[in-house]
N, C-alpha and C positions, 0 to 999 in steps of 0.2 A: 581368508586365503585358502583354496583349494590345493589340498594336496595331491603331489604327481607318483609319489612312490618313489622308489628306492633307485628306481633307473634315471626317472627324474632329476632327483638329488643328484646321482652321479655326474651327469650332463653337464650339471652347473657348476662342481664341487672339485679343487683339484685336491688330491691326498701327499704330500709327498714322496718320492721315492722310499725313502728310507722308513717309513711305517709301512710297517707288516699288516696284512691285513687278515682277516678273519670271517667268515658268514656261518651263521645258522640258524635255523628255525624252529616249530614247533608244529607237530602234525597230530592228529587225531588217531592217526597209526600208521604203520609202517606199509602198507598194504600198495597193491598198485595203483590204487585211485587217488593215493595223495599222493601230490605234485611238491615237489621241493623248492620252496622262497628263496632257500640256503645256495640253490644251487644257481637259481635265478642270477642273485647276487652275484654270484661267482661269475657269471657267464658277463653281466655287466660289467663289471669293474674289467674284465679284462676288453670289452669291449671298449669302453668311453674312457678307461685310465692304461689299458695295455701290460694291466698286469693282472699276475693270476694270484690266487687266493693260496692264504698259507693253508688252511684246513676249511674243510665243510662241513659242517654235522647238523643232524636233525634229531631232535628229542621230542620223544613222546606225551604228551598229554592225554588227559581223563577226558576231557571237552573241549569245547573252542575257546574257552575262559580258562582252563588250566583245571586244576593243578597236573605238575608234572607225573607224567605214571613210577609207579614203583621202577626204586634203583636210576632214575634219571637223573635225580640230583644229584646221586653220586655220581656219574657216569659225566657230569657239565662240571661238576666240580674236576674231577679227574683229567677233564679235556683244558679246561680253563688252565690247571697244572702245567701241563705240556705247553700248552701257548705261550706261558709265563715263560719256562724254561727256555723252549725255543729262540724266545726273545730275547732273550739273557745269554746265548749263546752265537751272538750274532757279531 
């Protein structure tokens, strides 16, 4: 089976209202040549589902295989935090 991606998915996929949603990605650096998946996301779902993303983020990587660059995992942990809480205060 050939995958379509994430816009793909969405097309075919309904989310419920009431889950919160979330995007983000992992770039090779922050610079202006990489292009954000995270935001891609974002821009779908509100496209094909009509809602917008709770949060975006994009974390750094060493390579296209990873690992995360220094302080990222804190920084996805930390965000992961907030999303938990967010949720919990809904």
């Amino acid at each position: 089976m050939a995958s379509h991606g994430i816009g793909g998915w969405l097309e075919t996929t309904v989310i419920p209202a009431s889950t919160s949603a979330a995007a983000f990605d992992t770039v090779i650096s922050k610079g202006w040549l990489s292009g954000s998946a995270a935001k891609a996301i974002a821009k779908a779902l509100q496209r094909h589902q009509g809602r917008r993303t709770a949060s975006v983020r994009s974390f750094v990587v060493t390579a296209s295989k990873g690992p995360l660059a220094a302080g990222e995992k804190t920084d996805a942990r930390s965000w992961g935090r907030e999303l938990a809480d967010s949720a919990n205060t809904r």
